[in-house]
TORLO-717690 format. One record per residue: residue number from 1; residue in three letters; z, y, x of N, C-alpha, C in turn. Coordinates in nm, 2 decimals, padded with zeros to 4 digits. Layout:
# TORLO-717690
MILUM   seq   type      n_Z      n_Y      n_X     ca_Z     ca_Y     ca_X      c_Z      c_Y      c_X
MILUM   NUM    ala        Z        Y        X        Z        Y        X        Z        Y        X
...
***
This chain:
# TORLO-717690
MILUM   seq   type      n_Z      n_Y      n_X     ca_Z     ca_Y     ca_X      c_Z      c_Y      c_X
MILUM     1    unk    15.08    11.51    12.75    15.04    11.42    12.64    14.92    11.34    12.69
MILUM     2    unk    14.94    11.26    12.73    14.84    11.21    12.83    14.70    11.12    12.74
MILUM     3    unk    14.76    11.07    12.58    14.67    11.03    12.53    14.61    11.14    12.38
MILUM     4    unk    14.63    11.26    12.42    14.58    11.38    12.35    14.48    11.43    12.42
MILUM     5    unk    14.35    11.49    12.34    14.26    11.57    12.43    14.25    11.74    12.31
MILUM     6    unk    14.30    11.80    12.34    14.25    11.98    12.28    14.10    11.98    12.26
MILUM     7    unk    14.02    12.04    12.16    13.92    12.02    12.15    13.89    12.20    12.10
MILUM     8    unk    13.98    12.24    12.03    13.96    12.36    11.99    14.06    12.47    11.95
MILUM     9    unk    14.06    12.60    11.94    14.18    12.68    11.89    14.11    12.78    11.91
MILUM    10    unk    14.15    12.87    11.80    14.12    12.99    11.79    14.21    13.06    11.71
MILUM    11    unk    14.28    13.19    11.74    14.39    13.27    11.67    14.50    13.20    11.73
MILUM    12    unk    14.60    13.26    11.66    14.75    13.21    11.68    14.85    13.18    11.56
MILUM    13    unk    14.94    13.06    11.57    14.96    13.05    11.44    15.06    13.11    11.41
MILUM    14    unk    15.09    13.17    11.32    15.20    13.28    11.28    15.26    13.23    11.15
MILUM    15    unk    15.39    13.26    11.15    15.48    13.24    11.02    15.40    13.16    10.94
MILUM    16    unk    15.46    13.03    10.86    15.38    13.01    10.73    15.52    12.97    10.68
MILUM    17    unk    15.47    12.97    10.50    15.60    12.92    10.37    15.54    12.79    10.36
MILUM    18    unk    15.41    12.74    10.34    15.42    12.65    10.31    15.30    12.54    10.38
MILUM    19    unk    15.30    12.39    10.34    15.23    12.34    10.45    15.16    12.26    10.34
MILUM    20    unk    15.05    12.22    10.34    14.95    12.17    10.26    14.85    12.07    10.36
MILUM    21    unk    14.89    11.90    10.33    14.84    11.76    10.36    14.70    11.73    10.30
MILUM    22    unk    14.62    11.77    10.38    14.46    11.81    10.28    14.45    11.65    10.29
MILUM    23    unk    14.55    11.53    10.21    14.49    11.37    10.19    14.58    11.34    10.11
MILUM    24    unk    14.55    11.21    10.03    14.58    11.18    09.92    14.64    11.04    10.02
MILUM    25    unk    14.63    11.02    10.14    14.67    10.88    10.17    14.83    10.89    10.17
MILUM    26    unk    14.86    10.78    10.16    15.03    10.73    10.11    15.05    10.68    10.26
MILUM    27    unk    15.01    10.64    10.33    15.05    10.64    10.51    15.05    10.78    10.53
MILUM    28    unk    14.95    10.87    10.51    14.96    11.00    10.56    15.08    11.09    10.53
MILUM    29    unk    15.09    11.11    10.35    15.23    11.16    10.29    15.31    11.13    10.38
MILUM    30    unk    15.38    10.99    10.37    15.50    10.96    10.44    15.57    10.97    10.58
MILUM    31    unk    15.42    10.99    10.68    15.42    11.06    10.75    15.49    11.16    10.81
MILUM    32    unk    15.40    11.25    10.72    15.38    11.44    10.72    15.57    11.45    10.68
MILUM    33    unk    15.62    11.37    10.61    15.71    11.43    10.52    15.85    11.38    10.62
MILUM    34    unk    15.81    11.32    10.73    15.90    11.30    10.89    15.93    11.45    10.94
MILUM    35    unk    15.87    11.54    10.92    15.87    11.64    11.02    15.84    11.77    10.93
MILUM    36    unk    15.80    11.79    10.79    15.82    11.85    10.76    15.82    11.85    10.58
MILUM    37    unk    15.81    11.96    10.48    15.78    11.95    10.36    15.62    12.00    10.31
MILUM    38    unk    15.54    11.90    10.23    15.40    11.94    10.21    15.36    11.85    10.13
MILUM    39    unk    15.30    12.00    10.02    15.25    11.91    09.94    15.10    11.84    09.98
MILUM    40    unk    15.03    11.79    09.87    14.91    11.66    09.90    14.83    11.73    09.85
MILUM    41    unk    14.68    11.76    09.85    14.59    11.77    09.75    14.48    11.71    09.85
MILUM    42    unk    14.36    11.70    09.78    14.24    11.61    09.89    14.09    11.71    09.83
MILUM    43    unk    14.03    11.67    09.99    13.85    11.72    09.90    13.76    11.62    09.93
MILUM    44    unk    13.66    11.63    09.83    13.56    11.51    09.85    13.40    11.56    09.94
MILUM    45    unk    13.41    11.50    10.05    13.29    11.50    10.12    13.26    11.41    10.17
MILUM    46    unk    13.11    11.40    10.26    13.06    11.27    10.21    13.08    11.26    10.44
MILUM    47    unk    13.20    11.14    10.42    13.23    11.17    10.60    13.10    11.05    10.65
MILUM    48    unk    13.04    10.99    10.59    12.92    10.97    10.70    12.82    11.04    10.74
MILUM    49    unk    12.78    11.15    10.62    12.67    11.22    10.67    12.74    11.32    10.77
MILUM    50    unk    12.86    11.38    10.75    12.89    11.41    10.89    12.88    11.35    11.01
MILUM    51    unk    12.93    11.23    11.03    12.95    11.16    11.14    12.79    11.14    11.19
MILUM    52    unk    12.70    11.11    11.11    12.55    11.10    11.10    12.51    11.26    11.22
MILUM    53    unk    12.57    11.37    11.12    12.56    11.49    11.18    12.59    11.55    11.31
MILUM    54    unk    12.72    11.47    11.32    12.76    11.49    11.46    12.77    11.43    11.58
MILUM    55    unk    12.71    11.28    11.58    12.63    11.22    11.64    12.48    11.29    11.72
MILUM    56    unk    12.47    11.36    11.63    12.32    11.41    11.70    12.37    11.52    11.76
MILUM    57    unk    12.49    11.58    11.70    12.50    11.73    11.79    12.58    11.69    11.92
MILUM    58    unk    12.65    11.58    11.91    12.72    11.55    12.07    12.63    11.41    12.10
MILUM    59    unk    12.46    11.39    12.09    12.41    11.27    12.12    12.43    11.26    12.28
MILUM    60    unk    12.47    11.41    12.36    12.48    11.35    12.50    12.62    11.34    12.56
MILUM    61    unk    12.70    11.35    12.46    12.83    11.32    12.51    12.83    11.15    12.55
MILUM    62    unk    12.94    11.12    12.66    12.97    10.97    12.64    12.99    10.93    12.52
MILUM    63    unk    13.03    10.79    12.53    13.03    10.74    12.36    13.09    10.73    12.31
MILUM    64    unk    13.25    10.72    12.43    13.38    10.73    12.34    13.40    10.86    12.29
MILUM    65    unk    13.37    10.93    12.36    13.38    11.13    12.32    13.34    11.19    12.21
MILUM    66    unk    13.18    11.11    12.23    13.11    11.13    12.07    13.17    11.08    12.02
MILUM    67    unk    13.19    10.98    11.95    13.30    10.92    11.82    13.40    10.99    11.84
MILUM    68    unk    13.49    11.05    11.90    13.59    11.14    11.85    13.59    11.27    11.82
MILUM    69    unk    13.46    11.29    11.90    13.46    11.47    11.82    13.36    11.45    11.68
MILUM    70    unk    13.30    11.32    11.65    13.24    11.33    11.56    13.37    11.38    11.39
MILUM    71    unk    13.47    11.25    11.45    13.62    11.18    11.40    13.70    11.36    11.39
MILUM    72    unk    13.64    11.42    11.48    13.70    11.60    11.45    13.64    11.70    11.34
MILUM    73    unk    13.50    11.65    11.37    13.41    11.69    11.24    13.44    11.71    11.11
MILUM    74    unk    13.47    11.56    11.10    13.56    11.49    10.93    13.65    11.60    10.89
MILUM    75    unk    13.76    11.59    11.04    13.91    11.64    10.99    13.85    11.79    10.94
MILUM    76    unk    13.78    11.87    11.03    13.72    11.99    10.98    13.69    12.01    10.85
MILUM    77    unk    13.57    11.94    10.87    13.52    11.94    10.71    13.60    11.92    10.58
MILUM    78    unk    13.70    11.83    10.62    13.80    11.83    10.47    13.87    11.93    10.44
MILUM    79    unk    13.88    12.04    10.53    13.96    12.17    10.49    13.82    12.27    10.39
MILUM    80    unk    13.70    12.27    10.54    13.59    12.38    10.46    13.62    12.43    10.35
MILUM    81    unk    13.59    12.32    10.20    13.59    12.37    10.10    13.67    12.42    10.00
MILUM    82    unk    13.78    12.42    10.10    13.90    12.49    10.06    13.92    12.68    10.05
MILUM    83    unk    13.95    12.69    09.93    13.99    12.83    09.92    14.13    12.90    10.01
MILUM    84    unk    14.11    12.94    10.14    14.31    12.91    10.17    14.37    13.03    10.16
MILUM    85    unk    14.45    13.01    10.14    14.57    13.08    10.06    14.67    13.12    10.22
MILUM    86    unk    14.71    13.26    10.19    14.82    13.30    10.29    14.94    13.23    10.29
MILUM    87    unk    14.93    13.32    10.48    15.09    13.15    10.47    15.10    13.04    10.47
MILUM    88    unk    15.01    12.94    10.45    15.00    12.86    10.37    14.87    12.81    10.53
MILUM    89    unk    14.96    12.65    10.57    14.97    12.59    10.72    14.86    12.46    10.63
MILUM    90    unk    14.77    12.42    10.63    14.68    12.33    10.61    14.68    12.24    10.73
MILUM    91    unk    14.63    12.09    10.71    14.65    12.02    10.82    14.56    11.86    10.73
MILUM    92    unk    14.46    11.84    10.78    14.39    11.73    10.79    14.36    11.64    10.88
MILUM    93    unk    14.29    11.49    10.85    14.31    11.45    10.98    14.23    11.36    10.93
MILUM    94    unk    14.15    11.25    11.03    14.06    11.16    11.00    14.06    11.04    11.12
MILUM    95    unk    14.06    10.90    11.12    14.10    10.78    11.21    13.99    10.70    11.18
MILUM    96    unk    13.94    10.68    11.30    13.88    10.58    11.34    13.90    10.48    11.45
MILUM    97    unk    13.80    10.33    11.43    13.85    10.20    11.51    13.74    10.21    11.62
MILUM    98    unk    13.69    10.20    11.73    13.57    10.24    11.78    13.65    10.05    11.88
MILUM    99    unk    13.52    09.98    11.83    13.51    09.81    11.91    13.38    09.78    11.95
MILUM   100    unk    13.40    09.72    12.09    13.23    09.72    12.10    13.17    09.80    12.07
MILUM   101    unk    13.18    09.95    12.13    13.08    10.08    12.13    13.00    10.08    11.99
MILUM   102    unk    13.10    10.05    11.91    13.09    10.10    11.78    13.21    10.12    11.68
MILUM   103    unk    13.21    10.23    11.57    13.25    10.26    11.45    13.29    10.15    11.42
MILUM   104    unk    13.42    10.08    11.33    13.42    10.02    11.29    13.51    10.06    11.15
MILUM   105    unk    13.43    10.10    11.02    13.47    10.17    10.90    13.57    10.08    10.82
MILUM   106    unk    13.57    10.14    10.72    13.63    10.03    10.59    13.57    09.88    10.59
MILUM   107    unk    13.60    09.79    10.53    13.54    09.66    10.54    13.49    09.70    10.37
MILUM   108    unk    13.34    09.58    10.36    13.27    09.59    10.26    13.34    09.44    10.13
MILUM   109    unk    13.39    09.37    10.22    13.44    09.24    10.17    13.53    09.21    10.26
MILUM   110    unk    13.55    09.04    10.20    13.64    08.94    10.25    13.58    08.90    10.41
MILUM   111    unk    13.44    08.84    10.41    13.35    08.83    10.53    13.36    08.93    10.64
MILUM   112    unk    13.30    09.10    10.59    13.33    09.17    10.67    13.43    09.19    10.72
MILUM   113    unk    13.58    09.19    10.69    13.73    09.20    10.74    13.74    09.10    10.82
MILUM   114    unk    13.69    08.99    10.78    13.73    08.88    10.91    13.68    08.89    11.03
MILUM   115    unk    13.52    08.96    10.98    13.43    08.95    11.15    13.53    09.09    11.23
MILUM   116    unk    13.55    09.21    11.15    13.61    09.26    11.16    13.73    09.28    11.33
MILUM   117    unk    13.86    09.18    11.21    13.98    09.16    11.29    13.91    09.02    11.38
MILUM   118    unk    13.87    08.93    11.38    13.81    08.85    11.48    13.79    08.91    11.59
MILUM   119    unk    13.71    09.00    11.61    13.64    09.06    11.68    13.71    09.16    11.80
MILUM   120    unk    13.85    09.19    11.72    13.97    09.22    11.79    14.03    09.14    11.93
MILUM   121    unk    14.03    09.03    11.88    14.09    08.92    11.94    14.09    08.91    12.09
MILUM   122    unk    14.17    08.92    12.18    14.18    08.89    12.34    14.11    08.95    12.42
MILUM   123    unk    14.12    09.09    12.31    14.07    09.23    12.40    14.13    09.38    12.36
MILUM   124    unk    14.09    09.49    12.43    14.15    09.61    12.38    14.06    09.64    12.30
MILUM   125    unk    14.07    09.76    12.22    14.01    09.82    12.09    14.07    10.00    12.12
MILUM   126    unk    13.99    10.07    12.07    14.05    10.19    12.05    14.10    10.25    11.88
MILUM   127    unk    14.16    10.33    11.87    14.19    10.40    11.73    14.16    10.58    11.74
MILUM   128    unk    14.16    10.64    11.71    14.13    10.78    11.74    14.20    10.82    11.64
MILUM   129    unk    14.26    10.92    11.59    14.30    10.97    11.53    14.29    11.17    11.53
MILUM   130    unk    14.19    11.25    11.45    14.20    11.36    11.49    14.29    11.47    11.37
MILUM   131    unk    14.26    11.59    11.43    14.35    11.66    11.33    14.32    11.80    11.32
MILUM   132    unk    14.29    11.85    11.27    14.26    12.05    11.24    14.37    12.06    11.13
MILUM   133    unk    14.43    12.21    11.23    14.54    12.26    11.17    14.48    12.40    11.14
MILUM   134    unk    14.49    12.45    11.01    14.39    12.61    10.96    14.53    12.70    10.88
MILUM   135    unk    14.52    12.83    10.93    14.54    12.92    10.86    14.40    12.99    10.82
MILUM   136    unk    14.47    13.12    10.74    14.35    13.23    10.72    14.29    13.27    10.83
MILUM   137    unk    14.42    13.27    10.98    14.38    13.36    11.06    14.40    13.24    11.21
MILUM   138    unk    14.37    13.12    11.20    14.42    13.05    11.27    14.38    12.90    11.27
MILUM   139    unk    14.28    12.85    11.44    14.21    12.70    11.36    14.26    12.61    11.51
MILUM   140    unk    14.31    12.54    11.52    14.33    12.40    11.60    14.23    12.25    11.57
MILUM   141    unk    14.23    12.22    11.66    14.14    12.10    11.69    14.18    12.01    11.78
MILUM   142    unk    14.25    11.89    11.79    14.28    11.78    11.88    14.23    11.66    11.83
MILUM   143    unk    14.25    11.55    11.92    14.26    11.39    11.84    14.38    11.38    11.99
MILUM   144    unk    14.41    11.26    11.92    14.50    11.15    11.98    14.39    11.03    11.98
MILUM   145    unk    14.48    10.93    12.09    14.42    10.79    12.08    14.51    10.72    12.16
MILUM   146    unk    14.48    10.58    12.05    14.56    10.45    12.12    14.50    10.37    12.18
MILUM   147    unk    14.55    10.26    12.28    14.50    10.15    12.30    14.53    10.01    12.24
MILUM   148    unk    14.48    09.95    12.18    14.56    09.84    12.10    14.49    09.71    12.18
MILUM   149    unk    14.54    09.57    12.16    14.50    09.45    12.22    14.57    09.36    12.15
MILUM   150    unk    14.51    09.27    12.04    14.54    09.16    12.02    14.52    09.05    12.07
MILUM   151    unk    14.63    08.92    12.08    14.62    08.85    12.10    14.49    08.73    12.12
MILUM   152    unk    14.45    08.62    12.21    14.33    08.57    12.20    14.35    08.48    12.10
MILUM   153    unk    14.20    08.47    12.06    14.14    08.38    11.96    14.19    08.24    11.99
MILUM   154    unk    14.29    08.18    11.91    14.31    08.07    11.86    14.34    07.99    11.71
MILUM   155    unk    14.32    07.88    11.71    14.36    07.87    11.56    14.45    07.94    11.43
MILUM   156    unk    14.59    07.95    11.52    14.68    08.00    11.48    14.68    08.16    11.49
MILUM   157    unk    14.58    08.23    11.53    14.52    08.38    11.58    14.42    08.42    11.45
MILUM   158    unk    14.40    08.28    11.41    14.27    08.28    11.27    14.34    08.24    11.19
MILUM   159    unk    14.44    08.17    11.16    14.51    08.15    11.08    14.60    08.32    11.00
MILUM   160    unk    14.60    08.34    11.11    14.73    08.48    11.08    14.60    08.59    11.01
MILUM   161    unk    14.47    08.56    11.08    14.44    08.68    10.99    14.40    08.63    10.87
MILUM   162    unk    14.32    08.53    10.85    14.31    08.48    10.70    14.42    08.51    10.59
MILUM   163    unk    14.55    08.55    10.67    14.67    08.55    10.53    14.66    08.67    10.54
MILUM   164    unk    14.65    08.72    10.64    14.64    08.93    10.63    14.55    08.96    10.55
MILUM   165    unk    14.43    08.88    10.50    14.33    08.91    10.44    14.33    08.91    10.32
MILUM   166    unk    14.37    08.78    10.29    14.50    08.72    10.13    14.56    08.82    10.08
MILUM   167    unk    14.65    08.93    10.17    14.71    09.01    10.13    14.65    09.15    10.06
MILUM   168    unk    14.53    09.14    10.05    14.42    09.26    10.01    14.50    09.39    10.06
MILUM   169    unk    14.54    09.41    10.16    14.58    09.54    10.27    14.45    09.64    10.34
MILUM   170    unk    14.37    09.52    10.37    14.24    09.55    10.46    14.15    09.68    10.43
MILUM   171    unk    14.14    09.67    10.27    14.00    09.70    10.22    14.01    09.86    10.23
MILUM   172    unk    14.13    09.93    10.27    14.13    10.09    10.25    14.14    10.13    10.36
MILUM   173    unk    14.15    10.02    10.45    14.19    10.06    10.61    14.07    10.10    10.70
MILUM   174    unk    14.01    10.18    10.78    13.92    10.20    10.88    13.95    10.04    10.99
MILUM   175    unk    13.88    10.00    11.02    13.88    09.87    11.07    13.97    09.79    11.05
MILUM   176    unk    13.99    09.76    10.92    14.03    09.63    10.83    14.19    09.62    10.88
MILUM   177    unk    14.22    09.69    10.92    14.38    09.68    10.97    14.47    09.77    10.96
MILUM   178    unk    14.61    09.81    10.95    14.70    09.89    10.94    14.82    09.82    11.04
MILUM   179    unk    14.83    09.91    11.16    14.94    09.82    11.23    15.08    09.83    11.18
MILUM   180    unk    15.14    09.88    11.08    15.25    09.87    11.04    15.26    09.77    10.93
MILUM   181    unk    15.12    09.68    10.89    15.17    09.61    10.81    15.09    09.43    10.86
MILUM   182    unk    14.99    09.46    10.95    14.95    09.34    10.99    15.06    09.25    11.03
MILUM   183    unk    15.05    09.12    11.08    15.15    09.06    11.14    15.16    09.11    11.26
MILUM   184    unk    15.32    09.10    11.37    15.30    09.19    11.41    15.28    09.06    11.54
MILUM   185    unk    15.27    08.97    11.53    15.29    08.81    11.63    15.12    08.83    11.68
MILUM   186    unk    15.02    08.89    11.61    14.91    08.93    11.68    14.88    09.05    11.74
MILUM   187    unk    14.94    09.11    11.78    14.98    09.18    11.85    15.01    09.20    12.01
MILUM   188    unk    14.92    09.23    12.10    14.95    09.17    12.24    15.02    09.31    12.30
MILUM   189    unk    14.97    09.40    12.29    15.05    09.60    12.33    14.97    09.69    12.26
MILUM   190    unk    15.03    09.79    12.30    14.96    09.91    12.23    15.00    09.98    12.32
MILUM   191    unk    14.91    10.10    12.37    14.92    10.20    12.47    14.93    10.35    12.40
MILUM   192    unk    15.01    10.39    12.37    14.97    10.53    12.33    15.06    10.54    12.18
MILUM   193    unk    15.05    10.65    12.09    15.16    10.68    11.98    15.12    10.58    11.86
MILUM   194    unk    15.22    10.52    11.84    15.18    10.41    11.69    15.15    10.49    11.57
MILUM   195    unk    15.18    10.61    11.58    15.16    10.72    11.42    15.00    10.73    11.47
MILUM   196    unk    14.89    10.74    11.54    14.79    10.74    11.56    14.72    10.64    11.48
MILUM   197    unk    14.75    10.52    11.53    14.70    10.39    11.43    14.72    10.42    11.28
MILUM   198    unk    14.84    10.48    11.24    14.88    10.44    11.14    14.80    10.56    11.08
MILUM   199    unk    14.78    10.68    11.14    14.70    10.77    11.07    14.71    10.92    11.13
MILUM   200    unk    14.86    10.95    11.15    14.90    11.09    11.17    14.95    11.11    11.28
MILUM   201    unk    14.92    11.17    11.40    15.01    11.17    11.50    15.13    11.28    11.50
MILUM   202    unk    15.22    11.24    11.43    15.32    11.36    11.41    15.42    11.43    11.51
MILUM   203    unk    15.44    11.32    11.59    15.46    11.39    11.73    15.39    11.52    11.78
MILUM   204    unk    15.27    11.51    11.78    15.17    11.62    11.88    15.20    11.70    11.74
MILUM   205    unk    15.10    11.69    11.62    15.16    11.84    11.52    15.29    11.88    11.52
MILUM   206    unk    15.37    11.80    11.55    15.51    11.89    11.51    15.54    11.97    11.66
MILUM   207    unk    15.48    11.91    11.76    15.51    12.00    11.85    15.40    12.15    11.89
MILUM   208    unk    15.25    12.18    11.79    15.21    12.24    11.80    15.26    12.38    11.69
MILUM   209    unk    15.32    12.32    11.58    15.37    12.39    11.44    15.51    12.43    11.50
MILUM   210    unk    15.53    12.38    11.56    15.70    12.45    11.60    15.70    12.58    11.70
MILUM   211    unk    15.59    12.49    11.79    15.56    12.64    11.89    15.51    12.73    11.79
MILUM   212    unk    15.42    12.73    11.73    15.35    12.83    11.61    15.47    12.92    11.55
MILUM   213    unk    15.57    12.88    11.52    15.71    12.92    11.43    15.80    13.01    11.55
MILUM   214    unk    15.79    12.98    11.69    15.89    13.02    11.76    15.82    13.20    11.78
***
């Protein structure tokens, strides 16, 4: 899995009944529900002071590294405050846009989204996507990541995103984009699993949950 890195595991995973999607996202649901049955529930924590947090604890990691084990933090933390229940396979996950050796979060507006996907333009970008898989007796830690490259900056390059923008899609997205619904004519390649971008890398969980089962 050449754009997967293991970050953590402890226990082994054993038998579960049921599987529980610690996110309320509707890219995520639809997902999850590719490869297996689970229901949704979400917890509220505050993912910048994490990321805040874990910046300082990997401040000497490189920088793409720190942003993804920060991006592991999150997925952790969304289980924490969970009471877990036996049996019972938990799986969260957290995605970020990392451009120009930086974060690039939700957009704040119309302005921000444009500098945003602009800023894309006639280069590569990364996406990260991580994931903690918990039982009672059982903790996994990975991320995935893509390489994405849009098209260069031309009129018609500025055109296309101004109507992506029209379409108010942007504003819930980690760097103002969702590759399954942008246009797809800005678009130059993508290196690595498109369910990453989108949110879930369901490939790599299903192949860690199955081994878990055998």
């Amino acid at each position: 899995m050449k754009y997967t890195k293991n970050i953590y595991k402890q226990g082994k995973l054993e038998d579960y009944s049921q599987i529980i999607l610690v996110s309320k996202s509707p890219r995520r649901i639809q997902l999850i529900k590719k490869i297996a049955d689970a229901q949704s529930i979400s917890t509220d924590i505050d993912e910048r002071k994490i990321e805040q947090q874990a910046y300082q604890k990997y401040k000497d990691k490189p920088l793409f590294e720190k942003f993804a084990l920060s991006c592991c933090e999150i997925s952790k933390a969304k289980i924490a405050p969970l009471k877990l229940q036996k049996n019972t396979l938990y799986i969260a996950s957290d995605t970020i846009v990392i451009n120009d050796s930086k974060i690039l979060n939700k957009p704040k507006d119309y302005d921000d989204a444009y500098q945003m996907l602009t800023s894309y333009l006639g280069k590569t970008h990364q996406v990260v996507t991580s994931v903690c898989l918990q039982t009672t007796t059982y903790q996994e830690i990975f991320y995935t990541y893509s390489n994405v490259k849009l098209i260069d900056k031309t009129d018609q390059s500025l055109q296309l995103i101004k109507q992506y923008i029209d379409t108010n899609q942007v504003y819930d997205k980690a760097g103002a984009y969702g590759i399954q619904d942008i246009n797809p004519a800005l678009i130059d390649y993508i290196e690595g699993d498109i369910c990453t971008i989108i949110g879930l890398p369901v490939s790599q969980i299903y192949q860690k949950i199955s081994k878990g089962q055998k």
